[in-house]
PyMOL Python script that loads the backbone (N, CA, C, O; Angstrom):
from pymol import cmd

cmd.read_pdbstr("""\
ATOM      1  N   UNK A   1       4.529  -6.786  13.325  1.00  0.00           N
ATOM      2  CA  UNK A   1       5.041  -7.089  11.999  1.00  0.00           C
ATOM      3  C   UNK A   1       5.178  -8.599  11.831  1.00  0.00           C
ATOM      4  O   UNK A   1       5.135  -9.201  12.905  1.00  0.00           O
ATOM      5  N   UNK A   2       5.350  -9.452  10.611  1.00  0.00           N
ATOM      6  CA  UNK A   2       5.495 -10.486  10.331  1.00  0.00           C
ATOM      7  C   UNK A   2       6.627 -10.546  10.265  1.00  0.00           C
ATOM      8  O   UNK A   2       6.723 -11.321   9.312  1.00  0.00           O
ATOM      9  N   UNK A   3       7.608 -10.323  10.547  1.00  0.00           N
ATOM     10  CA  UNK A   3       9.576 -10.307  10.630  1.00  0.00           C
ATOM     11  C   UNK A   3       9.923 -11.954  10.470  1.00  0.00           C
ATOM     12  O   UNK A   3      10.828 -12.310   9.714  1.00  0.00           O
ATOM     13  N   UNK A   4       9.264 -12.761  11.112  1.00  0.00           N
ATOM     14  CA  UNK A   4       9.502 -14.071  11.246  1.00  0.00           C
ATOM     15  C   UNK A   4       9.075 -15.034   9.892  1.00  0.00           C
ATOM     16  O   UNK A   4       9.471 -16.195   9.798  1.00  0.00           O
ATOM     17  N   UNK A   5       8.076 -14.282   8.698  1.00  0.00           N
ATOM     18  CA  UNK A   5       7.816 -14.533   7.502  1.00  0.00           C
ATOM     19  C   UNK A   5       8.931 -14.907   6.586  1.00  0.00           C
ATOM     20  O   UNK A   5       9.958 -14.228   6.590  1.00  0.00           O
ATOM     21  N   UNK A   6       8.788 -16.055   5.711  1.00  0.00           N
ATOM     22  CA  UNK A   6       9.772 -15.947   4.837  1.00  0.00           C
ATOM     23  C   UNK A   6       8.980 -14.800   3.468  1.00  0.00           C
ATOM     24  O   UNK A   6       7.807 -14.451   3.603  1.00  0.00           O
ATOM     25  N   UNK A   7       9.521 -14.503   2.670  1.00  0.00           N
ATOM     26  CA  UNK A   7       9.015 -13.704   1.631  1.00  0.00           C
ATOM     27  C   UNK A   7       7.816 -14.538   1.020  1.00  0.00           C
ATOM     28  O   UNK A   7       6.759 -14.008   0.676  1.00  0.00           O
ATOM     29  N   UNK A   8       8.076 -15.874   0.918  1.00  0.00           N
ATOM     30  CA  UNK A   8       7.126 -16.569   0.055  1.00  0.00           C
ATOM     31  C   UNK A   8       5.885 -16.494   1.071  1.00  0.00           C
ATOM     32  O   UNK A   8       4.813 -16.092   0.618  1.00  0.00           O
ATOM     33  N   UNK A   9       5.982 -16.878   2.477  1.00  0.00           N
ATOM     34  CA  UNK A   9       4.950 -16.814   3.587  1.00  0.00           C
ATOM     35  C   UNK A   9       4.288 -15.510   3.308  1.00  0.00           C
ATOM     36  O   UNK A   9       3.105 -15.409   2.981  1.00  0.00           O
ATOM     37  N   UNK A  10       4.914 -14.759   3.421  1.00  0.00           N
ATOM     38  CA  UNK A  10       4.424 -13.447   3.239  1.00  0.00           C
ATOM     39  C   UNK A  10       3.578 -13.115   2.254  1.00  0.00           C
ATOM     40  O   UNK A  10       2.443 -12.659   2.385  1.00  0.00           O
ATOM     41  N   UNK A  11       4.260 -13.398   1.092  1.00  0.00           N
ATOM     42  CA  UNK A  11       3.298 -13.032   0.146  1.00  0.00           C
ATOM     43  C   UNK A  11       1.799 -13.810  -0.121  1.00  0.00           C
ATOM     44  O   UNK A  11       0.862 -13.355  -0.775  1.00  0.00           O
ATOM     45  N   UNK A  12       1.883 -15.568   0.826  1.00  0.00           N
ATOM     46  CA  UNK A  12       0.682 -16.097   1.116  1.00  0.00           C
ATOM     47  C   UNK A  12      -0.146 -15.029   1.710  1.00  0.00           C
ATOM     48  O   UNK A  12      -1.000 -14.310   1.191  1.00  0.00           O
ATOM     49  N   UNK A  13       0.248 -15.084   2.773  1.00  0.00           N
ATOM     50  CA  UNK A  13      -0.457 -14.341   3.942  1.00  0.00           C
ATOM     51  C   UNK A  13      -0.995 -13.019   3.516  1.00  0.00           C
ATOM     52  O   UNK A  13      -1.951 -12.631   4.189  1.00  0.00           O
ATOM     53  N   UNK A  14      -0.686 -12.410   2.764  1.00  0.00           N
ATOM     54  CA  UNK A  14      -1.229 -11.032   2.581  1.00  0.00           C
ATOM     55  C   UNK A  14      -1.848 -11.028   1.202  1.00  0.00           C
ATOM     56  O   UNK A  14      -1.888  -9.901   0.709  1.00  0.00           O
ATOM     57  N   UNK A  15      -2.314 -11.947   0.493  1.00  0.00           N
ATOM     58  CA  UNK A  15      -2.763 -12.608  -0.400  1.00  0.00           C
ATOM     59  C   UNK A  15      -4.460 -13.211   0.302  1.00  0.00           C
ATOM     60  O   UNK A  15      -5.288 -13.587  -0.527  1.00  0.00           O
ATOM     61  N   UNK A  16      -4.818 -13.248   1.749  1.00  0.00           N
ATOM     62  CA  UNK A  16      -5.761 -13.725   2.275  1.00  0.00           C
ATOM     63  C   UNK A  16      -6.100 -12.539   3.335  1.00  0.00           C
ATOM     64  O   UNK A  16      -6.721 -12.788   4.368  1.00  0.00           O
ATOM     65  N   UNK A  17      -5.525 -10.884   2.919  1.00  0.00           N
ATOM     66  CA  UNK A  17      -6.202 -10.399   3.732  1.00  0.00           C
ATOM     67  C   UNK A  17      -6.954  -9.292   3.367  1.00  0.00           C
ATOM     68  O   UNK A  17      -6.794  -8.807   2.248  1.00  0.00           O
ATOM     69  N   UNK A  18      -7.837  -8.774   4.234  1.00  0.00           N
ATOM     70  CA  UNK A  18      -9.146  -8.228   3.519  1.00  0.00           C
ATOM     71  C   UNK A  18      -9.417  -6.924   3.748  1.00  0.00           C
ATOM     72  O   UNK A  18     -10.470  -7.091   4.362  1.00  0.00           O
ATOM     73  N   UNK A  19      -9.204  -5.257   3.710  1.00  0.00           N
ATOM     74  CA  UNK A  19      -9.713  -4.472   4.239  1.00  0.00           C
ATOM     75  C   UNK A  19     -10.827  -3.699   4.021  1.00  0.00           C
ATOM     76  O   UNK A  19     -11.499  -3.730   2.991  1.00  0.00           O
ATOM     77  N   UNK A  20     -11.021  -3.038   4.937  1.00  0.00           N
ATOM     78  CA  UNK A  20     -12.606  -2.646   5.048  1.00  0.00           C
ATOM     79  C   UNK A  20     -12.541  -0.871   4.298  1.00  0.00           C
ATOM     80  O   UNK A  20     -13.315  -0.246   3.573  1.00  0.00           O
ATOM     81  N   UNK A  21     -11.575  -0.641   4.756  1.00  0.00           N
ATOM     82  CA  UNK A  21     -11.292   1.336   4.306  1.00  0.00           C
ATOM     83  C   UNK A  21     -10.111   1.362   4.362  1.00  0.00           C
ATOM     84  O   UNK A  21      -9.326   1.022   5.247  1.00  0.00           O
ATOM     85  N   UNK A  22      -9.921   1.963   2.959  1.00  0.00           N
ATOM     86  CA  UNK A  22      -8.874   2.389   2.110  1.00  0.00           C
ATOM     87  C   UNK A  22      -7.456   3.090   3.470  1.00  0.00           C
ATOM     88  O   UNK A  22      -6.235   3.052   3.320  1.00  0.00           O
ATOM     89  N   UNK A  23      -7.968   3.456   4.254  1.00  0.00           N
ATOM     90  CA  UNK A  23      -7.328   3.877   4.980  1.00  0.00           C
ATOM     91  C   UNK A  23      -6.286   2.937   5.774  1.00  0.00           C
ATOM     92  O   UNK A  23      -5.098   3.176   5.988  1.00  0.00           O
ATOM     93  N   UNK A  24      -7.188   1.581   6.230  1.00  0.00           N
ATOM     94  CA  UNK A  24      -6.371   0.971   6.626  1.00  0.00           C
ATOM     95  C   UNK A  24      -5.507   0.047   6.286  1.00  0.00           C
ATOM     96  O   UNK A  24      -4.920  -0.745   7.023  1.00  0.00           O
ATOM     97  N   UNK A  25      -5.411   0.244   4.475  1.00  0.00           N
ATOM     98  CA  UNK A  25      -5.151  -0.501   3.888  1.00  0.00           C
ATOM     99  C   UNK A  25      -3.624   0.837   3.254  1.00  0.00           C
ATOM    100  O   UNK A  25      -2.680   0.528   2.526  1.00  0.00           O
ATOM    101  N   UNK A  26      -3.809   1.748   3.648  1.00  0.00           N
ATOM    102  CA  UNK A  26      -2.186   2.929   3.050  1.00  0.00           C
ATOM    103  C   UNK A  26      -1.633   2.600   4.414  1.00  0.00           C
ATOM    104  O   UNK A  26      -0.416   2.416   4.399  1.00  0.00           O
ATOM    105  N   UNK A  27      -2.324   2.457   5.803  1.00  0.00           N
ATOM    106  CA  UNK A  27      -1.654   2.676   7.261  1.00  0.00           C
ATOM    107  C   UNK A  27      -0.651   0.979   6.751  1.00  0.00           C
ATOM    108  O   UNK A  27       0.566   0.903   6.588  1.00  0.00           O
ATOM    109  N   UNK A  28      -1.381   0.166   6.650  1.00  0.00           N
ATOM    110  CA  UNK A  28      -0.848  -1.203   6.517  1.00  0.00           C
ATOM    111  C   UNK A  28       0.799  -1.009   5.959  1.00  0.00           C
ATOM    112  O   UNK A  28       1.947  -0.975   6.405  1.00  0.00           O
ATOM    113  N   UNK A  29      -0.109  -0.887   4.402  1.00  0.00           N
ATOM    114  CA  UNK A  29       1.785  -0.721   3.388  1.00  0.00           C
ATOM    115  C   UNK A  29       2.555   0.558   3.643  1.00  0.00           C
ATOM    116  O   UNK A  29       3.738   0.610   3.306  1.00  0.00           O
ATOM    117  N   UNK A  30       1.913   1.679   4.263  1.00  0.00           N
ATOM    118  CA  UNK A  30       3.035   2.613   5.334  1.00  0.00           C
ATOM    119  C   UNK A  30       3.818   2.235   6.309  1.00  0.00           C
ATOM    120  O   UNK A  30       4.984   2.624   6.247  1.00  0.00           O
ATOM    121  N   UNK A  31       3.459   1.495   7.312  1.00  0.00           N
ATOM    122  CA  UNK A  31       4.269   0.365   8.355  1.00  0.00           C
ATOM    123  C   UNK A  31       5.011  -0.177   7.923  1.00  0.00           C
ATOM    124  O   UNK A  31       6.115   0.000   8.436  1.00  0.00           O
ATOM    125  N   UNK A  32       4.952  -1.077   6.848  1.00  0.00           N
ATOM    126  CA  UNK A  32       6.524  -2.076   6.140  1.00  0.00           C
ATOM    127  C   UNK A  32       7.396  -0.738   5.671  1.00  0.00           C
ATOM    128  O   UNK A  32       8.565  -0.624   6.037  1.00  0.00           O
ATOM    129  N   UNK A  33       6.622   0.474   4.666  1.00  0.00           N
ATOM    130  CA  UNK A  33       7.802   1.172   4.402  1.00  0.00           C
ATOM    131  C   UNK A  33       9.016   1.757   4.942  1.00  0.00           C
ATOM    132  O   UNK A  33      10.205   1.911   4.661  1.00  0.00           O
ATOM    133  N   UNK A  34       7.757   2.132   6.279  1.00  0.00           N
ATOM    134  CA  UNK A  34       8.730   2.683   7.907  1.00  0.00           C
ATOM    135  C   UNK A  34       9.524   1.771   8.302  1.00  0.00           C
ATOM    136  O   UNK A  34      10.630   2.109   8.724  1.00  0.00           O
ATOM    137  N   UNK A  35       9.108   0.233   8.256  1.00  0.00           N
ATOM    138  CA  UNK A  35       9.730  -0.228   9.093  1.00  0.00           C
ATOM    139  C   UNK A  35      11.172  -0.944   8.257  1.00  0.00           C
ATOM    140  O   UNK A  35      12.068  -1.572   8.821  1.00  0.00           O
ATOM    141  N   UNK A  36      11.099  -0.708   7.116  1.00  0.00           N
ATOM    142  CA  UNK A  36      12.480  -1.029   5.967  1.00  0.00           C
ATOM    143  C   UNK A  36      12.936   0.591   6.246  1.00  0.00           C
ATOM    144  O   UNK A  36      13.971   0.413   6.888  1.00  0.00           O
ATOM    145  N   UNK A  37      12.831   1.497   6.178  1.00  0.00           N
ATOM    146  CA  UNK A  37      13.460   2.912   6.530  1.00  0.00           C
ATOM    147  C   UNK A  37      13.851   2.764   8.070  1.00  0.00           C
ATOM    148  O   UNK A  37      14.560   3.726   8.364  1.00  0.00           O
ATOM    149  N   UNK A  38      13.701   2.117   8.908  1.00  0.00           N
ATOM    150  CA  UNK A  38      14.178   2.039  10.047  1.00  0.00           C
ATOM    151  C   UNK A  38      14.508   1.341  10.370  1.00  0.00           C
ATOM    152  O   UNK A  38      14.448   1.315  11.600  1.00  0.00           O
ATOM    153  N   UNK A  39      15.291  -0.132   9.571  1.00  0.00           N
ATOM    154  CA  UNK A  39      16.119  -0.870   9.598  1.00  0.00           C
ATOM    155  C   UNK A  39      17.508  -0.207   9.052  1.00  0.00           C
ATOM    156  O   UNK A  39      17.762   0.466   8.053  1.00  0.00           O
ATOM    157  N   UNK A  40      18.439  -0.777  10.337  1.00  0.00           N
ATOM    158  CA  UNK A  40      19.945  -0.456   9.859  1.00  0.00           C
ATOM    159  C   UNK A  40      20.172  -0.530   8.835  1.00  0.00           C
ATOM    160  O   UNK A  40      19.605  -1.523   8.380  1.00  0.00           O
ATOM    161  N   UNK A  41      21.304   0.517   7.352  1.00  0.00           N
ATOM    162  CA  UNK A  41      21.594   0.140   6.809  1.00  0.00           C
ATOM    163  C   UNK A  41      22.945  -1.322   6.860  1.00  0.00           C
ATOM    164  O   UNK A  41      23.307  -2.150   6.024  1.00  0.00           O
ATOM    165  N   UNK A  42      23.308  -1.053   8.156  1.00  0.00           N
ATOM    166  CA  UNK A  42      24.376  -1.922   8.444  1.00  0.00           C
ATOM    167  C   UNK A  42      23.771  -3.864   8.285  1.00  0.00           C
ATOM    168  O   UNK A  42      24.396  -4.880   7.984  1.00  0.00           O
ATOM    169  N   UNK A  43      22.760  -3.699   8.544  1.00  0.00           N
ATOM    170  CA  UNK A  43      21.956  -5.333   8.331  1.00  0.00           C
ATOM    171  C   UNK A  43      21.540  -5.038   7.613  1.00  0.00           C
ATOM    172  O   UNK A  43      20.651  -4.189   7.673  1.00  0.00           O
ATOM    173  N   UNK A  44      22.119  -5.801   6.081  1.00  0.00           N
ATOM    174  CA  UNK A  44      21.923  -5.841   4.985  1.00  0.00           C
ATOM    175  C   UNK A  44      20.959  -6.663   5.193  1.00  0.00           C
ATOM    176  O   UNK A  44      19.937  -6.010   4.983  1.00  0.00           O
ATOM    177  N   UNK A  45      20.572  -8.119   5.595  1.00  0.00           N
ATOM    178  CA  UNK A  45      20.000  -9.317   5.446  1.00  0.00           C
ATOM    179  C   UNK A  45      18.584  -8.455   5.941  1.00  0.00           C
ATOM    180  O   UNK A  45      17.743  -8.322   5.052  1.00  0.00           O
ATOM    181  N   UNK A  46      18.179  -7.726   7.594  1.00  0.00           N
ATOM    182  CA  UNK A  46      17.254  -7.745   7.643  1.00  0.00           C
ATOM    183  C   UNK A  46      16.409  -6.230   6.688  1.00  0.00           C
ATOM    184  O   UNK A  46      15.201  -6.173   6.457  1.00  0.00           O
ATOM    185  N   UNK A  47      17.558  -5.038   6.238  1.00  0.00           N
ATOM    186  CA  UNK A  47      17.137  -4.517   5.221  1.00  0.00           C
ATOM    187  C   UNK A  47      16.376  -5.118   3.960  1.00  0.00           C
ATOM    188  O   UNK A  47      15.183  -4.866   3.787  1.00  0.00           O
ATOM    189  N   UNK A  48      16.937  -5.741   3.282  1.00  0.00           N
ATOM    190  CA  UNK A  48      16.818  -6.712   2.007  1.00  0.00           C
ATOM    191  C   UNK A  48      15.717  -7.065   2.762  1.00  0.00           C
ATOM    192  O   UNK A  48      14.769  -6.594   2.134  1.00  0.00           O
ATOM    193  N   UNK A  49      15.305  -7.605   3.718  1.00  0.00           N
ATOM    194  CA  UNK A  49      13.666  -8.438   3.768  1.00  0.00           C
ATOM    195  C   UNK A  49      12.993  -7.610   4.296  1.00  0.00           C
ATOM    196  O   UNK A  49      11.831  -7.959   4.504  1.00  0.00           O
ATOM    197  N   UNK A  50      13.240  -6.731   4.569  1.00  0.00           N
ATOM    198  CA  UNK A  50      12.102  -5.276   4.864  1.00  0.00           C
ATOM    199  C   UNK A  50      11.805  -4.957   3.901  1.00  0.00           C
ATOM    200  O   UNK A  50      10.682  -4.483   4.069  1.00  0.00           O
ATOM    201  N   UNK A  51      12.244  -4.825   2.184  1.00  0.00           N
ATOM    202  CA  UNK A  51      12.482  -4.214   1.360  1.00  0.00           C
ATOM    203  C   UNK A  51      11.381  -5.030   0.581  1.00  0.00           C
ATOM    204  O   UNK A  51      10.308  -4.490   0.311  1.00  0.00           O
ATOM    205  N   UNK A  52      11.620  -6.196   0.256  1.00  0.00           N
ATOM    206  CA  UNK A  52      11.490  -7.187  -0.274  1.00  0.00           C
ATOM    207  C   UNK A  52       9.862  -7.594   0.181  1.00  0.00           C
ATOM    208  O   UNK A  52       9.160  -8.299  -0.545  1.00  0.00           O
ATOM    209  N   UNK A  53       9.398  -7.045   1.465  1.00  0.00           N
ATOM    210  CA  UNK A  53       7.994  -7.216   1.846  1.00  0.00           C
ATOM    211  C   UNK A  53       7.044  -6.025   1.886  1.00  0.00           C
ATOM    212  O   UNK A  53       5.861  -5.906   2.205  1.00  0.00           O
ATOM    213  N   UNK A  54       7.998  -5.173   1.442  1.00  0.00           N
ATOM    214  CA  UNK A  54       7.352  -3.869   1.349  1.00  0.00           C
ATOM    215  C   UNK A  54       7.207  -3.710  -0.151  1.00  0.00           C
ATOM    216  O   UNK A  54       6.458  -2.807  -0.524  1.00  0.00           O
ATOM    217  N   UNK A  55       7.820  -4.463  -1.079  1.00  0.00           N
ATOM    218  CA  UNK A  55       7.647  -4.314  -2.496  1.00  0.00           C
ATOM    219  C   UNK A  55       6.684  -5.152  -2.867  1.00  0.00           C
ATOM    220  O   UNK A  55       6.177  -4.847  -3.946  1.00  0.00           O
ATOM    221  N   UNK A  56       6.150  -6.327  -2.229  1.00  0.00           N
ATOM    222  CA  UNK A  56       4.951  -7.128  -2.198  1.00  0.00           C
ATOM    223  C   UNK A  56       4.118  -6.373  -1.936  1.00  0.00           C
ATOM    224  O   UNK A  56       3.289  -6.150  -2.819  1.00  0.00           O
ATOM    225  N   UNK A  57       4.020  -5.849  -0.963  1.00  0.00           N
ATOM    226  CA  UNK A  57       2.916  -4.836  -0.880  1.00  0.00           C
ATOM    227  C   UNK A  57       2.562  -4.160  -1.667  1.00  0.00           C
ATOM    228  O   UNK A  57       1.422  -4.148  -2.130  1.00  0.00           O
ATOM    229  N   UNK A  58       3.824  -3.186  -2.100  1.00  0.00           N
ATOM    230  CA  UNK A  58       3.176  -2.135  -3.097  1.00  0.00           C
ATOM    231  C   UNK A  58       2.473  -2.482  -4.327  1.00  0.00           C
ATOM    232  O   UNK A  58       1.500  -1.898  -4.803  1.00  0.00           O
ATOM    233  N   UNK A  59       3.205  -3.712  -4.876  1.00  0.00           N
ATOM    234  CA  UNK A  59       3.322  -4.671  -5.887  1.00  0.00           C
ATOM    235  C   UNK A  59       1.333  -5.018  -6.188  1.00  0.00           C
ATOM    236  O   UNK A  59       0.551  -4.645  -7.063  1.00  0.00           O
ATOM    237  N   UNK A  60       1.152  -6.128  -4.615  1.00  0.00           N
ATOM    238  CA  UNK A  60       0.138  -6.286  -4.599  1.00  0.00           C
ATOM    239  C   UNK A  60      -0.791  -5.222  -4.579  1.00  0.00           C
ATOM    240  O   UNK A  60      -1.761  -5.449  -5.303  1.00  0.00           O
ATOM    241  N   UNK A  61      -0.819  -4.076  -3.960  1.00  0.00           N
ATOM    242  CA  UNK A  61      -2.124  -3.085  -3.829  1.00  0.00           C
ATOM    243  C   UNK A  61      -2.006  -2.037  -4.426  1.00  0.00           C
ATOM    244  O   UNK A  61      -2.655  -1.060  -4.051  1.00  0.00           O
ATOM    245  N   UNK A  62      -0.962  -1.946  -5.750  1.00  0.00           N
ATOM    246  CA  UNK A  62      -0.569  -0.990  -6.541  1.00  0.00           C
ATOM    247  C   UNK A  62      -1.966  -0.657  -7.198  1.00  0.00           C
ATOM    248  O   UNK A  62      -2.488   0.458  -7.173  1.00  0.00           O
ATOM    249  N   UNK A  63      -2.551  -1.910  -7.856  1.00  0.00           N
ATOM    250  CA  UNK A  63      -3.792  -1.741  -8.382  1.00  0.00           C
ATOM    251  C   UNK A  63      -4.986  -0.775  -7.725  1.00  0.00           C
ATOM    252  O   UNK A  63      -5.733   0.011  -8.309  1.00  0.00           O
ATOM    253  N   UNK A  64      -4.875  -1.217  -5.848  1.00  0.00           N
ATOM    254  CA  UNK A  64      -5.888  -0.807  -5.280  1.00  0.00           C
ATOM    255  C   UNK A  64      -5.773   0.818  -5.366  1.00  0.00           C
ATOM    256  O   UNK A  64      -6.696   1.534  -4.977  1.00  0.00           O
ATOM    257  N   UNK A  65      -4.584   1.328  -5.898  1.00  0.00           N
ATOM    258  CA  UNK A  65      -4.298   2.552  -5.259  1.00  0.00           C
ATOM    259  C   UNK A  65      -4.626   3.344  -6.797  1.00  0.00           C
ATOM    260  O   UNK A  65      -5.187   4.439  -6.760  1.00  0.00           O
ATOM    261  N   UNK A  66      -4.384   2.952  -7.650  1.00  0.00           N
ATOM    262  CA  UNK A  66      -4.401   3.388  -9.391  1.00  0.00           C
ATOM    263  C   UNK A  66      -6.268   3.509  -9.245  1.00  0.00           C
ATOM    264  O   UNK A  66      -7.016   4.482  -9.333  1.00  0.00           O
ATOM    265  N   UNK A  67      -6.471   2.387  -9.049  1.00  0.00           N
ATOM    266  CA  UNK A  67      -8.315   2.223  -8.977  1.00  0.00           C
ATOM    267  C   UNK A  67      -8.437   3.624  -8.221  1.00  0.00           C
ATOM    268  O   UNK A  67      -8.174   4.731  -8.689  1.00  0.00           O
ATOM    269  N   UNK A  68      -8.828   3.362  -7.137  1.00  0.00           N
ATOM    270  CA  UNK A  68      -9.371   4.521  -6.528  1.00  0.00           C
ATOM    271  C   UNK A  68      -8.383   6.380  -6.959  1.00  0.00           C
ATOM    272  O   UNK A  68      -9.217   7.200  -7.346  1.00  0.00           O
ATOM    273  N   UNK A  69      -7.315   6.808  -6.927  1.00  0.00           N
ATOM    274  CA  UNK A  69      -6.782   7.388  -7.673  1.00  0.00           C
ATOM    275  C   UNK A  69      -7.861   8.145  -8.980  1.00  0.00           C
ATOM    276  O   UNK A  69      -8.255   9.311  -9.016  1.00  0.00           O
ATOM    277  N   UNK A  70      -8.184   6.846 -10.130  1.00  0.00           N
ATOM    278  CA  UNK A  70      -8.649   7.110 -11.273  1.00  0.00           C
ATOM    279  C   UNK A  70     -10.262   7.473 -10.654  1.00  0.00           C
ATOM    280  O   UNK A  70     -10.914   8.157 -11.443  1.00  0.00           O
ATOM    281  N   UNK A  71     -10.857   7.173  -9.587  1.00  0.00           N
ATOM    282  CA  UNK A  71     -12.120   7.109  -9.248  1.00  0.00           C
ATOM    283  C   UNK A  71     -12.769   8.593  -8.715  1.00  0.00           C
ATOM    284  O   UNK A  71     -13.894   9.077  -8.832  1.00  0.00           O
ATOM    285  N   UNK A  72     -11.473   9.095  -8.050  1.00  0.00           N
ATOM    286  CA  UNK A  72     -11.136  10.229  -7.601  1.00  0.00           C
ATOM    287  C   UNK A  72     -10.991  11.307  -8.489  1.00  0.00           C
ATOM    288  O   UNK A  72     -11.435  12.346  -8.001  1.00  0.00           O
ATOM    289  N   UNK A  73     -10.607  11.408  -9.427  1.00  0.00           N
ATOM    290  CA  UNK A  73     -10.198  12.086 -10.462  1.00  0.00           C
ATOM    291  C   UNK A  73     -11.249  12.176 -11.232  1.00  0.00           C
ATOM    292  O   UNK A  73     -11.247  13.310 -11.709  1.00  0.00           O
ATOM    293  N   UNK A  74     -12.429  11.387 -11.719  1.00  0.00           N
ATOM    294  CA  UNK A  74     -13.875  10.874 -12.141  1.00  0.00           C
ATOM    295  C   UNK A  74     -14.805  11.986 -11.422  1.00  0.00           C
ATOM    296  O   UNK A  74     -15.468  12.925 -11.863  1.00  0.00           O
ATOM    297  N   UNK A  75     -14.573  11.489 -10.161  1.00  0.00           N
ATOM    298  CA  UNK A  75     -15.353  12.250  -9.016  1.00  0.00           C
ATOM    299  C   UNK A  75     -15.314  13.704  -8.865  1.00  0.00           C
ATOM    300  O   UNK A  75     -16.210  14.548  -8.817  1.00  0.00           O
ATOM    301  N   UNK A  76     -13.986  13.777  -8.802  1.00  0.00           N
ATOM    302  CA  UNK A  76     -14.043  15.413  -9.022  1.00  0.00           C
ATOM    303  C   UNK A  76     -13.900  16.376 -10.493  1.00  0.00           C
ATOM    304  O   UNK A  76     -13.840  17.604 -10.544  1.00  0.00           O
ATOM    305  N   UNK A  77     -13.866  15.381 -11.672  1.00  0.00           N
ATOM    306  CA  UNK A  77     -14.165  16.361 -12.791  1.00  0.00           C
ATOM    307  C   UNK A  77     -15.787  16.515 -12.633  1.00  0.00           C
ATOM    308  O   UNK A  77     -16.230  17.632 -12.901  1.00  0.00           O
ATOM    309  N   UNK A  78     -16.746  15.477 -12.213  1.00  0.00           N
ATOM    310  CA  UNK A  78     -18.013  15.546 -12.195  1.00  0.00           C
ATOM    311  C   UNK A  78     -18.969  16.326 -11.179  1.00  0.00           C
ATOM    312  O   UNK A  78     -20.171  16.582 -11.248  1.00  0.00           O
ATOM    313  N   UNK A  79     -17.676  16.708  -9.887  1.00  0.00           N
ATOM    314  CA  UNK A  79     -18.040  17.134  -8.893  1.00  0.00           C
ATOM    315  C   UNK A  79     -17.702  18.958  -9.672  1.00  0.00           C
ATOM    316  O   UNK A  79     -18.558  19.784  -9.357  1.00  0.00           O
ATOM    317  N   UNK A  80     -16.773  19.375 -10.414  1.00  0.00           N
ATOM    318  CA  UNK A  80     -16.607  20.647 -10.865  1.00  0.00           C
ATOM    319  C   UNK A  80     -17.297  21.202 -12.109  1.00  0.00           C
ATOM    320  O   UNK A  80     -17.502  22.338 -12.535  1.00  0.00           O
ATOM    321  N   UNK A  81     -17.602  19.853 -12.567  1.00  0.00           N
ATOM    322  CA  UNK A  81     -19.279  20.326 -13.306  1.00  0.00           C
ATOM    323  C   UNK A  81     -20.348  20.527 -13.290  1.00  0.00           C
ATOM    324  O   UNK A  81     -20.964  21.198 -14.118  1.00  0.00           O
ATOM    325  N   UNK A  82     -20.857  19.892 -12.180  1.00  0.00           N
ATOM    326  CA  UNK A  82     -22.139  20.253 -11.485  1.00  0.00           C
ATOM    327  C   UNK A  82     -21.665  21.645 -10.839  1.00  0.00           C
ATOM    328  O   UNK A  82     -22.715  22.283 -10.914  1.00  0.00           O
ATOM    329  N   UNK A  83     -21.034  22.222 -10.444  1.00  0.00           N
ATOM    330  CA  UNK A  83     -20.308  23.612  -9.603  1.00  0.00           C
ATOM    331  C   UNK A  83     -20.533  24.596 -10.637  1.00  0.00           C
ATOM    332  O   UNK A  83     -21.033  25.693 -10.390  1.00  0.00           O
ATOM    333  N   UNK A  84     -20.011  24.056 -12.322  1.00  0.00           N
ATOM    334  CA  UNK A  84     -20.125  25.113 -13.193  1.00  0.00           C
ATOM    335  C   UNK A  84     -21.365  25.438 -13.799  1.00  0.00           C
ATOM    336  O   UNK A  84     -21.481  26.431 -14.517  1.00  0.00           O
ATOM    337  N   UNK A  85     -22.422  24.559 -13.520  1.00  0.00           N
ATOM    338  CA  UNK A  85     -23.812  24.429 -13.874  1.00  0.00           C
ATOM    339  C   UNK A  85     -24.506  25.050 -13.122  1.00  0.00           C
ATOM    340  O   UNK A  85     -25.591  25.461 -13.534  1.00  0.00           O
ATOM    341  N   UNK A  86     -24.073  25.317 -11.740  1.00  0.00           N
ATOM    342  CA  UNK A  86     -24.833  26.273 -10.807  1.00  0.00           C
ATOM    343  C   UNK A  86     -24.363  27.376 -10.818  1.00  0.00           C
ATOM    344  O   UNK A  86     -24.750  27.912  -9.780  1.00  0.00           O
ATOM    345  N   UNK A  87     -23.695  28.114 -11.427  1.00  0.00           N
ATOM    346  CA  UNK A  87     -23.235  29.270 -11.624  1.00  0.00           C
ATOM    347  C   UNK A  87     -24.195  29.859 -12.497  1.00  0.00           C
ATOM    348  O   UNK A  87     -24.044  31.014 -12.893  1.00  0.00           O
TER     349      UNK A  87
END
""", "prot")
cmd.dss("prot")
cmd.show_as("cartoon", "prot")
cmd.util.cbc("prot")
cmd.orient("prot")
């Protein structure tokens, strides 16, 4: 994890990174979520910046996830029409 990031670092840094499959790009912003769910509620300070880098995330790749989502949904009305055409 980047724990040692300030928020602003953070949001550089993940602003310059690149993935290859969608996959490793939900495993990525799944890890900050886990890892703010498995911060004490008792440490407020390091809660709040678990929180706070996990909302960058979502923030940032919200788009990536709506895109493909809508692409998916494309795919399979077109994929259940060709199905009803072979009937």
């Amino acid at each position: 994890m980047t724990k040692h990031l300030s928020t602003s670092e953070f949001a550089e840094y993940i602003d310059n990174l690149d993935f290859e499959e969608l996959e490793d790009l939900t495993a990525f912003v799944k890890s900050y979520f886990e890892a703010y769910k498995s911060t004490p509620d008792e440490d407020t300070e390091a809660k709040n910046a678990a929180w706070a880098k996990y909302t960058i995330l979502a923030t940032r790749f919200c788009m990536t996830f709506l895109v493909y989502a809508e692409m998916s949904f494309e795919l399979r009305k077109e994929y259940e029409g060709l199905l009803r055409n072979e009937e």
